[in-house]
N, C-alpha and C positions, 0 to 999 in steps of 0.2 A: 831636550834641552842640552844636554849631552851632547850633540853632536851637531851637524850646520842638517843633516837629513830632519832628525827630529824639530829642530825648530823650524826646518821650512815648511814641513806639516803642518806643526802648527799654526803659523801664519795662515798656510792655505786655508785651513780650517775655520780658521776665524773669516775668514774673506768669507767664505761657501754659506757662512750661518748670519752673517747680516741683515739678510729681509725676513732669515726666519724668526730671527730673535724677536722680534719687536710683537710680532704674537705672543711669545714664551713669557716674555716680560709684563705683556698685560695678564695674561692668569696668572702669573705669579703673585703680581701686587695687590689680587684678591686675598691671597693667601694669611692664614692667621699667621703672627711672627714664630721664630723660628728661631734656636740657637745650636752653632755650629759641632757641641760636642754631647746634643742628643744620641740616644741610645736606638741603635740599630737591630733589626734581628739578625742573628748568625747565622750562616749557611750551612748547614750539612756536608758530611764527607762526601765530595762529588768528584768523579775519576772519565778521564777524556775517551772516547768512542771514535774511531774515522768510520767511514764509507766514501772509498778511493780519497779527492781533496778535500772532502766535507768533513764537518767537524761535530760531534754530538755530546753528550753526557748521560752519564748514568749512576744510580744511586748504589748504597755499598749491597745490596740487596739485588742490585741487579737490573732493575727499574730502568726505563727508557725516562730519562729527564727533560731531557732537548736532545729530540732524534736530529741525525746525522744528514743535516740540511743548510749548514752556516755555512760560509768563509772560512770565520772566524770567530772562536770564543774565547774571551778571560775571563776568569772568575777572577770576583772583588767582592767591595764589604760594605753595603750590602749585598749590592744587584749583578747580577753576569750578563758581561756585554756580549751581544752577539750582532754579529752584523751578516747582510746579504748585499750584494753590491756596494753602493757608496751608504746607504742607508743604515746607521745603527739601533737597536731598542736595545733593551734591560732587560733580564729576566727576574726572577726571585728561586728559592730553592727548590722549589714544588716544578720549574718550568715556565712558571705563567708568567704571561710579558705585563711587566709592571708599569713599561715606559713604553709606547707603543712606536714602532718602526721611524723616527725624523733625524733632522740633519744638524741639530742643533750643540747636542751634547755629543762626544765622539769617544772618550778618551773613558778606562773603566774608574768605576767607583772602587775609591780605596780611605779605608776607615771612615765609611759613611758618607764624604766628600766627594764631589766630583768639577774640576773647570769645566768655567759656563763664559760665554761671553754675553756681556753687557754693558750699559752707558755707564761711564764714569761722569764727577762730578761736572765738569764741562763738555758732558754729553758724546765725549769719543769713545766708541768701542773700544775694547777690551776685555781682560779674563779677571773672573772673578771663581768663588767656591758655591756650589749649591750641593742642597742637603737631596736624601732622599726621594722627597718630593718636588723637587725641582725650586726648592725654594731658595734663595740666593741669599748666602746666611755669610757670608765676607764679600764686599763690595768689590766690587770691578774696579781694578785700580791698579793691573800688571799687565804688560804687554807678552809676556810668557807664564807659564802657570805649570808645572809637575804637579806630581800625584804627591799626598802625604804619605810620608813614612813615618813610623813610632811616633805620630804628633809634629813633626815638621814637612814643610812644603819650600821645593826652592822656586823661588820667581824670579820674571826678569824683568827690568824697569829700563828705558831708554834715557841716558844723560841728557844732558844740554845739545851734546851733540851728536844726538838721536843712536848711541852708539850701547850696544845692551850690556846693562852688566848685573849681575846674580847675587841675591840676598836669600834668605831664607823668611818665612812666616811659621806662626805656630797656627793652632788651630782658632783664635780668636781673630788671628788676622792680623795681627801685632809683628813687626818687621826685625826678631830677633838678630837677625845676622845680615849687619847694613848691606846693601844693592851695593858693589863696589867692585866685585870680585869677575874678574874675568872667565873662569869656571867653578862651579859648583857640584860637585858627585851626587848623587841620590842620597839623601842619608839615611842613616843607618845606626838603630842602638841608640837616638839620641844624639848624634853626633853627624856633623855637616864638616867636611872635606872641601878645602878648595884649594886650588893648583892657579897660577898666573902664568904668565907666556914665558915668563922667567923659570918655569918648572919650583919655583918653590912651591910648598905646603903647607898648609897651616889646617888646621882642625878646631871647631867651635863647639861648646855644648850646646844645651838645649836653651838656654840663657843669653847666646851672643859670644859668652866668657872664651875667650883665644886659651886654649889648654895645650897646646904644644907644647910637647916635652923640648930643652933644649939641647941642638946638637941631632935631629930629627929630619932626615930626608924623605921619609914619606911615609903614612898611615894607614892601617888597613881597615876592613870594615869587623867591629865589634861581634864577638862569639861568645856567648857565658859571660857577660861582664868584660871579656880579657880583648884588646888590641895589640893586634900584629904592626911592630914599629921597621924599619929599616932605617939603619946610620949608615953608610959609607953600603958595604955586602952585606954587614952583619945584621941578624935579626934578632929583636929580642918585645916584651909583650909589658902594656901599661895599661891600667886600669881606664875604664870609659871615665871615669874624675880625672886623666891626665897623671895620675901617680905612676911614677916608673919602675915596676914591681923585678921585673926580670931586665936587666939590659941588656942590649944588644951584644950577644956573642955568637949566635949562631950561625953557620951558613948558610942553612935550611933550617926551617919550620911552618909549618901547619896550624890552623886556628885553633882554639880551645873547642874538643869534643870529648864529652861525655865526663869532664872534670880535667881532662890532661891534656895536651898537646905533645905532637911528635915532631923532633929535633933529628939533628943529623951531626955528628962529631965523631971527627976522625973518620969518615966513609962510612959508620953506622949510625942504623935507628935507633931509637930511644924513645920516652916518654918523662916529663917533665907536666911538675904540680903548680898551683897558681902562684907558688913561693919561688918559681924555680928550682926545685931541690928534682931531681932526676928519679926518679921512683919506678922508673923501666927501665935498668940499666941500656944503656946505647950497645950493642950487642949484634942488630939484627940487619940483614943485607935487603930487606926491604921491610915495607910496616905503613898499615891501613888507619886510617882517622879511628878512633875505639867507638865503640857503640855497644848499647847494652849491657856494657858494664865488661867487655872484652874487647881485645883489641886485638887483631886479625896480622900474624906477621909472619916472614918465613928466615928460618936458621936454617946453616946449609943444606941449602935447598928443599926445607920441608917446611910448608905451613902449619902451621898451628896458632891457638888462640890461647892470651896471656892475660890475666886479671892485672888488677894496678899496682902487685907488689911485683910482677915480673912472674909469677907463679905462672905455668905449662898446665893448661884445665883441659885442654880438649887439643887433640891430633886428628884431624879427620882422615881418614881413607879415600881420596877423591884427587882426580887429577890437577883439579882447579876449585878453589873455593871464594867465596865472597865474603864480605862482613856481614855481622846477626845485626838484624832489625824485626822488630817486635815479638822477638824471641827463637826467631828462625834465618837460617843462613842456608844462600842456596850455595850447591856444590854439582859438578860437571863430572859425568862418568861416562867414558867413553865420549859420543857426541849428544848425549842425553843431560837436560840437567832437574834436578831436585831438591828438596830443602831437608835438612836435617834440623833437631833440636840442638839442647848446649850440653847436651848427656852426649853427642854425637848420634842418636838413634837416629834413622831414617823414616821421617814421618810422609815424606811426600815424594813416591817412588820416582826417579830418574826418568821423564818420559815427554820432557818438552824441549825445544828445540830453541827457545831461549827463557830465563826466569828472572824476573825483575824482584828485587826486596820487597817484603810486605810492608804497604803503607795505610794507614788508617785501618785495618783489617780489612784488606785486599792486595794481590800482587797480579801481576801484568806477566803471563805466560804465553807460548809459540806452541800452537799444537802442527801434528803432521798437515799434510796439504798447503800449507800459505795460509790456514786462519791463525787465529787468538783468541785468549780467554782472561776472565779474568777471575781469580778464585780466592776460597777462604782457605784458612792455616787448615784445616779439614783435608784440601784438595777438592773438595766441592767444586765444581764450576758454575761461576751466578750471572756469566755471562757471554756468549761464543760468537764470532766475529770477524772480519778479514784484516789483515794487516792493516 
């Protein structure tokens, strides 16, 4: 919707599923009814597999999920789309296909929703939302349809004179944020961004409500509560309610992580609280998003890791280091790299050839040869694999 590719997609899309629909649509109408903000089951930690272009999954355990047979896969919420040629299905978390291989649905499930084309009231094709089981729980009544994010969907409706322009829906179907708008951003946090050809901006809540701060050239997408504003160059950060907490003075700055955000004043870094009040002093000639509760910077020329008073907790020994994520930070010795704890110890000897952060308790390592692995904070390996 974003862009003239995406929507020609979708058109084609909708063209390609016209004889199929009208099958879809009579099981459907067998279907007990259905409401759009039932409860889905959640997926499990699931981490991506290649073999050469093919695309697989595997569980945090190591498990073959969906061997390395797709296209292409996204995970959503419920189902994970995989497709092989033009044909897509569903899977669920176990692998098992929930939606069996057709051309009707294309696009992944997100927050349990997925666009479906169907008859509108005067019987014209178009997109609507269906539910997990394909049940068509908001009526077909958009000529464009995105995915939900946090509870909003942006559609598109053709004027009078057939010319598309972008509203937002919630999840009952309800047309919060009038069709009017020449673009619309994916939203985000609650909040719906739209831009006209005029490059203005303007920002809505989840209600419709126009919350632009005044004097606001453009918005960013919400992090911890907090939005990154731009007035003129300068940046500065306003509450997802539109409150103008920090105003714009900065040249640079970065979203709210881990409680703080990092500023740039006078040619140094710093970190800054949701108050604005500076609580890392500006100091440092470069400086990392914080995580974990440290924030990863280098003073002439040495890295080290700083808590939220600016306090020096950790200097590692390594030639190159990364930020902590889930309690460990990898660090590069020599051409080798491994992770350390927040004590500095070395718990995961220097011996891969690349090391990705741990995420969900798993990280994505480069062993010798051209394989991969993927391992636990142990060093365990619960998975080995080709590039």
């Amino acid at each position: 919707m974003r862009t003239a590719a995406w929507a020609g997609r979708t058109r084609q899309a909708l063209r390609r599923t016209l004889a199929a629909v009208a099958g879809l649509l009579g099981l459907c109408a067998a279907c007990p009814p259905a409401t759009a903000g039932a409860a889905e089951p959640a997926l499990p930690p699931l981490f991506p597999i290649r073999q050469g272009d093919l695309h697989g999954l595997i569980d945090r355990d190591g498990r073959v999920v969906l061997a390395p047979e797709y296209n292409e896969i996204r995970i959503g919420s419920p189902w994970i789309l995989v497709s092989k040629g033009a044909r897509v299905a569903y899977a669920d978390g176990s692998g098992r296909l929930v939606i069996e291989p057709q051309d009707v649905l294309s696009q992944p499930y997100a927050q349990g929703l997925v666009p479906m084309p169907g008859k509108d009231a005067q019987g014209r094709m178009r997109w609507g939302y269906a539910d997990a089981q394909r049940r068509m729980v908001i009526a077909a009544a958009y000529d464009e349809a995105g995915p939900f994010v946090d509870g909003l969907a942006v559609v598109g409706m053709a004027d009078e004179w057939g010319k598309l322009k972008y509203g937002a829906i919630d999840r009952e179907g309800r047309l919060v944020v009038r069709a009017v708008h020449d673009k619309l951003l994916e939203p985000a946090g609650t909040l719906v961004r739209a831009q006209s050809r005029e490059r203005t901006h303007r920002v809505f809540d989840a209600t419709g409500r126009d919350i632009t701060p005044a004097g606001v050239d453009f918005v960013g997408i919400p992090s911890e509560g907090m939005v990154r504003v731009w007035s003129a160059r300068q940046q500065g950060f306003m509450t997802t309610a539109g409150e103008m907490v920090v105003p714009p003075r900065f040249a640079q700055a970065s979203d709210f992580k881990d409680g703080v955000a990092r500023v740039w004043v006078d040619g140094k870094y710093g970190y800054i609280d949701r108050r604005g009040q500076m609580v890392i002093p500006a100091r440092y000639e470069s400086a990392e998003d914080s995580s974990d509760g440290l924030a990863l910077v280098k003073l002439d020329g040495q890295s080290q890791f700083v808590d939220h008073t600016g306090r020096t907790v950790l200097t590692p020994k390594a030639d190159r280091v990364w930020p902590f994520s889930q309690g460990l930070a990898v660090v590069k010795i020599g051409p080798r790299h491994g992770y350390i704890d927040r004590r500095g110890q070395m718990v995961i000897e220097p011996q891969f050839s690349f090391a990705r952060p741990f995420h969900q308790g798993l990280a994505y390592v480069g062993l010798p040869g051209k394989a991969s692995a993927y391992i636990r904070p142990d060093g365990q390996v619960v998975w080995r694999g080709g590039y």
